[in-house]
N, C-alpha and C positions, 0 to 999 in steps of 0.2 A: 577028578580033574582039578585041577590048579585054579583058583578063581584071579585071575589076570587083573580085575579092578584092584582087587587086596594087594597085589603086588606091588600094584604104581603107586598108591596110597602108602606101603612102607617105602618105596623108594623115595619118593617124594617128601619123608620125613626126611631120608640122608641126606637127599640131594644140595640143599644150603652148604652143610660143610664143605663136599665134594668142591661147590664151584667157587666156594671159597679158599680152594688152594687152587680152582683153575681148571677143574675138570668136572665130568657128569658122567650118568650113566643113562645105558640105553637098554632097555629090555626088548631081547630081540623073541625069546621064546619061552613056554613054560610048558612040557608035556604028560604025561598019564603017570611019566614015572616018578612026579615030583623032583623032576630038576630043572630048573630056570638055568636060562641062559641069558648074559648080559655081553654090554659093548662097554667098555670102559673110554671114555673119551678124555678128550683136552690133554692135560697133564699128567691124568691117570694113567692112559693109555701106558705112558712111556717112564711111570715113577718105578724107581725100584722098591717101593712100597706098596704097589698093587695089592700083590699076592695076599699081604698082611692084611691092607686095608678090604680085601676082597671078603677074606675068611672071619676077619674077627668084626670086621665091620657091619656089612654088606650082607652075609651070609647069617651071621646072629640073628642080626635085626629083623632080617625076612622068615625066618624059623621061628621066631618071638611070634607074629604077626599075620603069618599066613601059614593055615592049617596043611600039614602034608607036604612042605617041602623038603626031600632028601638030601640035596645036592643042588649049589651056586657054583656056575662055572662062567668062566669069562673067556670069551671068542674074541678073535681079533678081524 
């Protein structure tokens, strides 16, 4: 299982950036199969950068940081 503090702890490194163009993130889930699931908010939500910013960002960083995650997917 996913340790969920590890998670907030790498998000909360991104997060500065994030809302310094205006947006954040929300961690809505993390389950057995090693895939988190997030909310992308503010300006995120609706950047045509997401995706990129999701995967090379978002998704690195918490595979860097927290043991056993397969897959970052972003719910609307």
């Amino acid at each position: 299982m996913l340790d969920k503090n590890l998670i907030e702890d790498a998000l909360n490194e991104i997060r500065p950036a994030l809302i310094a163009d205006g947006g954040n993130v929300e961690l809505i889930d993390a389950n057995d199969e090693g895939v988190v699931l997030l909310r992308l908010q503010g300006a995120c939500a609706g950047c045509p950068s997401a995706t990129m910013t999701l995967r090379m960002g978002i998704e690195r960083t918490l595979r860097e940081r927290v043991p056993g995650i397969t897959a970052v997917e972003a719910i609307m």
